[in-house]
N, C-alpha and C positions, 0 to 999 in steps of 0.2 A: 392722348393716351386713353385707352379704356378704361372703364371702371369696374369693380372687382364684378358687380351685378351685372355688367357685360359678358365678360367670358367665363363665368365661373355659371356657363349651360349646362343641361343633363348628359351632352353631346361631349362637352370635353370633361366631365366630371368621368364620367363613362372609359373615355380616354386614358386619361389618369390611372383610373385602377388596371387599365390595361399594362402599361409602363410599370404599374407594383407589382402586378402578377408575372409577366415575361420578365423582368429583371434588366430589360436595357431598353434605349430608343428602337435601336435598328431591329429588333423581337420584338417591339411594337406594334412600328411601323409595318412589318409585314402581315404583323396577325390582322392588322387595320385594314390592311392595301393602301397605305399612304407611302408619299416621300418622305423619306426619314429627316430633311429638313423644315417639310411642311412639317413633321409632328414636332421638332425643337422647337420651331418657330409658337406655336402654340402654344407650350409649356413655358419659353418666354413672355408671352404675353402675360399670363396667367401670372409670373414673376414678376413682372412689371406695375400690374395692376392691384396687387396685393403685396407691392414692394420685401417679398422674401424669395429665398431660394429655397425650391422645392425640393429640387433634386442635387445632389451632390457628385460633379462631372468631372471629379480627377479621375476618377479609374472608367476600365472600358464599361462598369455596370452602370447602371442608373439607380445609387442608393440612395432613399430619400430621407431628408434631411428629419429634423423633429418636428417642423412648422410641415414639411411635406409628409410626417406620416398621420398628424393631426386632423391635416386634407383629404387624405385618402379615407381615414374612419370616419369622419364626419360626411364625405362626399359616399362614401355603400351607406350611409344611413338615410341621405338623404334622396340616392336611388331608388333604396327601399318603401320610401313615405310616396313618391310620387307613381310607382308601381301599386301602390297601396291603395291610393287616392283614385288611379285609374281604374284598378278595379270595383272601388265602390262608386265612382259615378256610373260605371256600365249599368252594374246591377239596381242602382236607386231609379236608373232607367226602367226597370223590369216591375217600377210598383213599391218598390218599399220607400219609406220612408224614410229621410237623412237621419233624422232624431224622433223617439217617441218619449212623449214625458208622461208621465203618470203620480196623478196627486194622491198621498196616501193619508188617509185620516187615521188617529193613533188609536181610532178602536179599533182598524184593520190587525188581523196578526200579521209581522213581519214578516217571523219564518215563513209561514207561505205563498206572500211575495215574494221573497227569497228563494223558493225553490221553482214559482214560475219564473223568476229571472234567469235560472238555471235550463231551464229545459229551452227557454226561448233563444237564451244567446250559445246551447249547446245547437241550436241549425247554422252557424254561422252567418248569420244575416247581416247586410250593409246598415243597419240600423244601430243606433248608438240609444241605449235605454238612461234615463236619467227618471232618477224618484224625488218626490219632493215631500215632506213630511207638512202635513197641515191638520186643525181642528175646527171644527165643525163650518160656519161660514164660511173660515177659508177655503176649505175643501173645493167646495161648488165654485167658488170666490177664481182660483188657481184654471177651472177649465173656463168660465164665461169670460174671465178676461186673457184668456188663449193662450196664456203659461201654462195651461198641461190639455194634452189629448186626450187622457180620460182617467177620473176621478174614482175612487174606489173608497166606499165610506158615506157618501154622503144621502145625509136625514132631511125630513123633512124638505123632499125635493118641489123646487117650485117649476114649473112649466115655462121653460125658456126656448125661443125662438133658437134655432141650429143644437139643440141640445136633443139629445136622445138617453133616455135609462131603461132598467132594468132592473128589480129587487134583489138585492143579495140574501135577505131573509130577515126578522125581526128578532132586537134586543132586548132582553129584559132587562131593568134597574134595579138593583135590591137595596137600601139603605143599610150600612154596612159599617162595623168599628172593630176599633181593635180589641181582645179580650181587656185591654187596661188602659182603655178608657172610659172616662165616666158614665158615658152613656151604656155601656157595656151594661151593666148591671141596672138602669132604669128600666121604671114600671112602661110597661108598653098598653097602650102605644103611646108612643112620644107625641106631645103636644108642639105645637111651633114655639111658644113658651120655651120649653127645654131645650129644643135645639139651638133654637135661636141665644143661648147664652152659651154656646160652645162655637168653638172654631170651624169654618166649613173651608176644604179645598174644593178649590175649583180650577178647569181646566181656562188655558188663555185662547179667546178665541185667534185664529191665525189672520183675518179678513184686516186687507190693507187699512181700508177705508170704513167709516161709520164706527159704532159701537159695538156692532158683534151682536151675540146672542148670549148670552148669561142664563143657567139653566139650574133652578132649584136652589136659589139662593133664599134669605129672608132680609127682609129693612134690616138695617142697624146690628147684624152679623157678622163676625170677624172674619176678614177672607184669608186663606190663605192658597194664592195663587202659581198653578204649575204647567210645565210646558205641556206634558203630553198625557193621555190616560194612563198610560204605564205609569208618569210620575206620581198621578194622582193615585194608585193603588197602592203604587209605594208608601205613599206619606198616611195613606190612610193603614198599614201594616204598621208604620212606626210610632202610630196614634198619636200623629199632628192635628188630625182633623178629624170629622165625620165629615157624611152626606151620600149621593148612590152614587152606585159603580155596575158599568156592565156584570149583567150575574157570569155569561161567557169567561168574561175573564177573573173572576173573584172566585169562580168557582169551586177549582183546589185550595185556595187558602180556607174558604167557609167550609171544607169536607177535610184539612188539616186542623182545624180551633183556632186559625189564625186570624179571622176575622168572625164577629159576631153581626149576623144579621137581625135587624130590630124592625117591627111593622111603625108606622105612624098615621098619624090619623090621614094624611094625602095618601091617596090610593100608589098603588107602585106604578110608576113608569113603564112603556113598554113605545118602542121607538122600530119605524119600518127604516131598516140601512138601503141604499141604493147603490149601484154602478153608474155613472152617465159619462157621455161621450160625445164629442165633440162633430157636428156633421160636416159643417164646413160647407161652401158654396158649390161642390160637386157630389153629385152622388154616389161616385166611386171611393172605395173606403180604398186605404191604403192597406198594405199587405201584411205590418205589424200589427194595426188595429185590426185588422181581419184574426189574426192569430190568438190576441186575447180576448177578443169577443167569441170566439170559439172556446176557450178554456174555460170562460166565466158562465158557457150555458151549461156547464158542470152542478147539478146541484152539489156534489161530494167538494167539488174544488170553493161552492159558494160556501157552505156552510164550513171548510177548513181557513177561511178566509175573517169566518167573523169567532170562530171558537177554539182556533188550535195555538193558544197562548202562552203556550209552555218551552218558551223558546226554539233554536236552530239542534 
């Protein structure tokens, strides 16, 4: 006897919905051009091999049963998936890419990776976009070890073999507290001394491997440690912590009073953000990275990329 992954083909799934649609074998079989014994004979098999009865043969219709109307909706579903399938192998034929990933570092604004994810998956493309959230190491970390095709965020780029960038534009750091906390009100500028006896948040680097990069800590300073710079703004708004924060995104709360910016004696920070991308062993780019390397020599779309922080 067959097994159910024997005859349960696109060929007689196909079949199937014919027998649900015409309502009997013998209107089947004709709309087929089959012999109406070869198409019973089939529908047995099928019975046999998945030990149910599909169809229910006391009257002249062909009613199907609960287990055969199960079949029939599972089998148009999964007509549908391998029409699906066929069409995106045609077209990943034409250049595009199966999957593009892209690593987002959390001083990227979302919203607008969220509204290129929009305009990209409004061309209908056989390409499936996947985002990956990472911080600072990880970032670059995500495209050299070939979990993403191109990285968006990352600093201080070091010069890697098949890697390719591009500046997205430079961040300023402001040291930054909340109206009520301590430091709020101290004499500036702040000596390492001061700070250093307060709580600093810090962001977790994302990089699998090694220690990461740690940035603006002091010796023997309390950390208090968050996933993403969004958290880290947050907790510095609920005066958990001091220490800097992109001025990009601090900006509105320090033009609301919601955060007080304080000078110290370290000069302020000031960081070149990059794009880079992936070359790979051919020099033909694929047709998704073709599309957002096009957006990205936007300077309006770079700079809504590293400033437009005010959500979707």
């Amino acid at each position: 006897m067959q097994t159910a992954r024997q005859v349960l083909t696109p060929d007689a799934l196909s079949m199937l919905q014919t027998i649900g649609r015409t309502g009997s074998f013998a209107a089947a079989a004709r709309d087929l051009g089959m012999v109406p014994s070869a198409l019973t004979y089939r529908v047995r098999q099928m019975e046999d091999a998945l030990d149910v009865l599909l169809f229910d043969r006391s009257s002249r219709q062909a009613k199907p049963t609960q287990a055969g109307l199960e079949l029939l909706r599972e089998g148009e579903r999964l007509l549908e998936d391998l029409d699906a399938v066929a069409n995106r192998v045609k077209r990943v034929a034409t250049g595009w890419e199966p999957q593009f990933t892209i690593a987002v570092d959390s001083i990227i604004a979302k919203a607008t990776v969220m509204e290129l994810c929009d305009s990209f998956l409004a061309l209908n493309p056989p390409t499936r976009i996947r985002l990956r959230d990472e911080t600072l190491s990880g970032t670059l970390e995500a495209l050299t070890s070939g979990q993403a095709d191109l990285a968006l965020g990352v600093a201080d780029l070091v010069q890697t073999s098949g890697l390719q960038s591009q500046p997205l534009g430079d961040v300023r750091f402001v040291y930054a507290v909340a109206p009520h906390h301590p430091l709020a009100q101290a004499t500036e500028p702040l000596t390492d001394e001061m700070v250093r006896a307060h709580r600093a948040v810090a962001v977790a680097d994302t990089i699998s491997r090694g220690r990461g990069v740690t940035i603006g800590l002091l010796g023997g300073q309390d950390v208090f440690t968050v996933a993403t710079m969004q958290d880290k703004l947050d907790a510095h708004l609920r005066g958990l912590g001091c220490g800097s924060v992109p001025e990009c995104m601090a900006g509105p709360f320090i033009d609301a009073g919601r955060l007080v910016v304080k000078t110290t004696q370290r000069p302020p920070r000031s960081v070149r953000v990059n794009y880079a991308w992936r070359t790979g062993n051919s020099t033909a780019q694929g047709k998704a990275l073709q599309w957002w390397l096009t957006q990205l020599k936007s300077p309006t779309t770079r700079t809504a990329l590293l400033e437009r922080h005010r959500g979707v």
